[in-house]
C-alpha positions as CSV (number, residue, x, y, z in Angstrom):
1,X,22.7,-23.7,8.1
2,X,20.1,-25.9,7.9
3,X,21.2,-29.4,8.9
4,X,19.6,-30.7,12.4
5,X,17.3,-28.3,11.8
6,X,13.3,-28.9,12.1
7,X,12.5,-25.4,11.8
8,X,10.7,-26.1,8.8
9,X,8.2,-28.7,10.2
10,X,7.9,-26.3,13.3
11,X,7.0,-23.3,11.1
12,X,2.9,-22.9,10.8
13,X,2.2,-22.1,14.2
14,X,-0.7,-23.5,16.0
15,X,-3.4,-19.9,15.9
16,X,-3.4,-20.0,12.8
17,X,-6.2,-22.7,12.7
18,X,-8.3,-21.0,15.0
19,X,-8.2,-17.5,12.8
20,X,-10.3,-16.8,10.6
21,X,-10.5,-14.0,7.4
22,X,-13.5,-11.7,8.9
23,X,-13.3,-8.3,9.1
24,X,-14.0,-8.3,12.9
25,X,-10.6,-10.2,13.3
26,X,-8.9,-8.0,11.9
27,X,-10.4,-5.6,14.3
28,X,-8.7,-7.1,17.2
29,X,-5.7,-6.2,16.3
30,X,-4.0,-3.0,17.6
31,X,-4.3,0.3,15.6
32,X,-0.4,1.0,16.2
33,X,2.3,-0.7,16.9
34,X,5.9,0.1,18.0
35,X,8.4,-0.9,14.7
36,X,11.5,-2.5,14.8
37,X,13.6,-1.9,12.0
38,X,15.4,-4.6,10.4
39,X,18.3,-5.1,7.8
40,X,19.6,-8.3,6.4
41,X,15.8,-10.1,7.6
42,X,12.7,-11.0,7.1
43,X,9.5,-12.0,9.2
44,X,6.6,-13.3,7.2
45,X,2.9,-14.6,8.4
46,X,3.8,-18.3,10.3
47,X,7.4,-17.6,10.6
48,X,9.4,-16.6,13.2
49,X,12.3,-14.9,13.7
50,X,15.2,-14.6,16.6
51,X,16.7,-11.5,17.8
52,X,18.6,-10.2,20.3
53,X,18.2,-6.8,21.6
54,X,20.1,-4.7,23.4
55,X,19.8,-0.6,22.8
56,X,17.8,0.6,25.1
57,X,14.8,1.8,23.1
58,X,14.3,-1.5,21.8
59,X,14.8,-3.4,25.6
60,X,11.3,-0.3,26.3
61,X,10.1,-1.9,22.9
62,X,10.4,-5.4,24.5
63,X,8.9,-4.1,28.3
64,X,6.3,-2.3,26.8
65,X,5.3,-5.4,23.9
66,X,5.2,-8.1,27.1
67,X,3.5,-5.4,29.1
68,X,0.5,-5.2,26.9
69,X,-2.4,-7.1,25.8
70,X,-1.4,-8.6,22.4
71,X,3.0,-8.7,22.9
72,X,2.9,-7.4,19.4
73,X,5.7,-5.9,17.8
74,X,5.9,-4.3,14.0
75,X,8.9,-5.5,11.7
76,X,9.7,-3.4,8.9
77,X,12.8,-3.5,6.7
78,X,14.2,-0.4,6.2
79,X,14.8,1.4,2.8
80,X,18.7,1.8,2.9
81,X,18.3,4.2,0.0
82,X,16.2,6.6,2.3
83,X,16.6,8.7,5.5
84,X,14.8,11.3,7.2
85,X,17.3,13.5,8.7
86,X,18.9,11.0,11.4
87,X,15.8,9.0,10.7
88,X,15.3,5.4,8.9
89,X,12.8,5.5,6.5
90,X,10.9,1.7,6.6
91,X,9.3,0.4,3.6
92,X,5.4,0.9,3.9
93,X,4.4,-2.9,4.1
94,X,5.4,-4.7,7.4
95,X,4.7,-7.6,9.6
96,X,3.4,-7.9,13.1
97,X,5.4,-10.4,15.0
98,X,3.8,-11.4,18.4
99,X,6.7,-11.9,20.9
100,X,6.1,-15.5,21.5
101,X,9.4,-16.6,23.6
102,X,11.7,-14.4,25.2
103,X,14.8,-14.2,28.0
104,X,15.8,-11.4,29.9
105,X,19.8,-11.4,29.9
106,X,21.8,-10.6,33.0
107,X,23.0,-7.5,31.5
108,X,19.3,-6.4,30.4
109,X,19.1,-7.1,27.1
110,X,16.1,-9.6,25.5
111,X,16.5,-12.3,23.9
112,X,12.7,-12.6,21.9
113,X,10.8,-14.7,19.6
114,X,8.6,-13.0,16.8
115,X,6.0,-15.2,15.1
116,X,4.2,-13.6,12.2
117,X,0.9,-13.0,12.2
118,X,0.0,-10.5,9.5
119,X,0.9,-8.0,6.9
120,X,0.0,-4.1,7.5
121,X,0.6,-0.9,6.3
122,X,2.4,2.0,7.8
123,X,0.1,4.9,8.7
124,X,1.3,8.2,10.1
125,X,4.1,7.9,13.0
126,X,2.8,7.9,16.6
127,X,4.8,10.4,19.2
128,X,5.9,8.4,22.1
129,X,8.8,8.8,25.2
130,X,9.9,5.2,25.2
131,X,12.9,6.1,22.2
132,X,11.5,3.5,19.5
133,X,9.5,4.6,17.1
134,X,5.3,4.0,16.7
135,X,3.3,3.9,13.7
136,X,-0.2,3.8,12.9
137,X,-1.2,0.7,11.2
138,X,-4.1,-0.6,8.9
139,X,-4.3,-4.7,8.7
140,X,-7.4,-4.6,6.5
141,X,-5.4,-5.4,2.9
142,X,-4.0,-8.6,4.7
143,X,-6.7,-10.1,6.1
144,X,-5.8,-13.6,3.8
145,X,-2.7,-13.8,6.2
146,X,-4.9,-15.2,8.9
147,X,-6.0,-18.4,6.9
148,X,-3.3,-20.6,5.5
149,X,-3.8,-23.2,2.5
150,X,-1.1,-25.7,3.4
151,X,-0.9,-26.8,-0.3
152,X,-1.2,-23.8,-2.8
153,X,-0.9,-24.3,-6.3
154,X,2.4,-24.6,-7.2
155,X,4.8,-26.8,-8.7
156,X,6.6,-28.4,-5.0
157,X,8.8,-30.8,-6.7
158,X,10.1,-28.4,-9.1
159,X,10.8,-25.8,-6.0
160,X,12.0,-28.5,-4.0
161,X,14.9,-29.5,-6.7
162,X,15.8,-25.7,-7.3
163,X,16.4,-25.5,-3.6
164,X,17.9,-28.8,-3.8
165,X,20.3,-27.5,-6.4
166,X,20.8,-23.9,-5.1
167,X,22.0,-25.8,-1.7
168,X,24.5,-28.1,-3.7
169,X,25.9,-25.6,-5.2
170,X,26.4,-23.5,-2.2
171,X,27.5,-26.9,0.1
172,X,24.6,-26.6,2.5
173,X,23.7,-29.5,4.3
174,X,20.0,-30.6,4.7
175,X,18.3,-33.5,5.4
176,X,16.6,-33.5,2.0
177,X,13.9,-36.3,3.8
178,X,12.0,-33.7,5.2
179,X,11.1,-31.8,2.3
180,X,8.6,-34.2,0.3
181,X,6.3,-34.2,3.6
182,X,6.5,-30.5,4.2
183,X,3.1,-28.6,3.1
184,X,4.4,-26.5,0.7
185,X,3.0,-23.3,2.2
186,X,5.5,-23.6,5.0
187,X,8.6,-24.7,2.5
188,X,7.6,-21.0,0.4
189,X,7.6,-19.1,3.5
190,X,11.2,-21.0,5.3
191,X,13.2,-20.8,2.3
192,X,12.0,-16.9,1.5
193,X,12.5,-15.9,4.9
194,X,16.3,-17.7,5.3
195,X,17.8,-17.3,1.6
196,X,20.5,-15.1,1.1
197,X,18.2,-12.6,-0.4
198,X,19.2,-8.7,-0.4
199,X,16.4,-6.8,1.4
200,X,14.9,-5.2,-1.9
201,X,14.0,-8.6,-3.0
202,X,13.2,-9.7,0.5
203,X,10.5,-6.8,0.2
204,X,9.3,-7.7,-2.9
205,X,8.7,-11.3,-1.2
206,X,7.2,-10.0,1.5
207,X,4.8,-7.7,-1.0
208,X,3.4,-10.7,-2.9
209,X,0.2,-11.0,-2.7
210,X,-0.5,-14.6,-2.9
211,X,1.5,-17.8,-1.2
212,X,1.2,-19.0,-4.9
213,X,3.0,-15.5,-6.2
214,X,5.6,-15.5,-3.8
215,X,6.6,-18.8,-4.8
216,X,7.2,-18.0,-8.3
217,X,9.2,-14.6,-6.9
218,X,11.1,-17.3,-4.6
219,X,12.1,-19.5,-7.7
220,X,13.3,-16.5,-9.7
221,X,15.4,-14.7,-7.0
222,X,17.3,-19.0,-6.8
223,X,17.6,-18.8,-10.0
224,X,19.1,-15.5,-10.5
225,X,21.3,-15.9,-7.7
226,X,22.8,-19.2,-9.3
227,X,23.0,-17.4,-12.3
228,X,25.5,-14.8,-10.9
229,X,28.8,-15.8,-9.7
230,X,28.9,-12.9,-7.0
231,X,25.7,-13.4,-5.5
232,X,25.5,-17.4,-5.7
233,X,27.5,-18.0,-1.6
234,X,25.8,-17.4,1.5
């Protein structure tokens, strides 16, 4: 899973030192934007995510996203416990992922790149003719997304080992080098974002308000995985 793997030192993405927290950039971004629903996953501000898309409302999603100004693109996890009719229902907090790399694919399909940006909030659903849904969206709760403090205050050595741990237990290979020289910020948001997490508690990650609040939610969900014998492979 994770051996040969420098996703971790990739993962803060270069805008984020030229953002800023004021008001007026949170303006900037759009006041909808088209969802893509997602089970299983998780995007989070200076991650990324991979996926592969190939239903023809979400290969419009990907035209219309590269089309426009910002390439921006809303993931929301949906609420398996919900539907509307034929409908998913999506948990009211999302991220917007701008599509940062992408291939088109012989047979049409897109092969995309979605690097968090921000946290928003679902407003009411946009009408549109493309097949995927749009939503209004507010960014003004999430405006600390856009500034990152590399070292938050939390305990790294004590996350690193329960990592460290959960990984031994579960025989998953990592060069164990790279963690002591990761900032910790982008060690919260890898191992939250790739953990075998069920998507409740991937949306209560996502939810947390502060890097140094979802690190303490991170540390539980290891533990309470190790703790239960049906939840501790990947």
């Amino acid at each position: 899973m994770f051996r040969g793997d420098n996703a971790i030192c990739r993962l803060l993405c270069p805008y984020k030192a030229k953002l800023s927290t004021k008001l007026k950039d949170i303006m900037k971004f759009p006041d909808s934007l088209p969802i893509l629903p997602v089970r299983n996953n998780l995007l989070l501000a200076g991650g990324q995510i991979a996926q592969k898309l190939i239903e023809p409302r979400y290969i419009n999603m990907v035209q219309d996203s590269l089309a426009s100004k910002d390439r921006m693109v809303g993931v929301c996890i949906t609420d398996s416990d919900k539907k509307y009719g034929a409908k998913d229902i999506f948990h009211k907090i999302g991220c917007a992922g701008k599509i940062t790399k992408f291939e088109e694919m012989v047979d049409g399909s897109f092969f995309v790149v979605l690097t968090g940006y921000c946290r928003f909030k679902l407003l009411r659903e946009v009408t549109t003719m493309r097949q995927y849904r749009r939503f209004g969206v507010s960014f003004e709760d999430y405006e600390g997304d856009l500034v990152v403090n590399l070292n938050p205050d939390i305990d790294k050595p004590s996350l690193i080992e329960l990592i460290k741990k959960y990984a031994q237990k579960n025989s998953i290979a990592m060069d164990w080098d790279l963690l002591p020289d990761t900032p910790a910020f982008n060690i919260v948001t890898f191992f939250s974002m790739h953990l075998p997490f069920d998507d409740k508690q991937k949306q209560q990650l996502l939810e947390a308000n502060t890097v140094e609040d979802r690190a303490k939610k991170l540390s539980l969900l290891i533990k309470d995985i190790m703790d239960t014998p049906d939840k501790a492979g990947v």
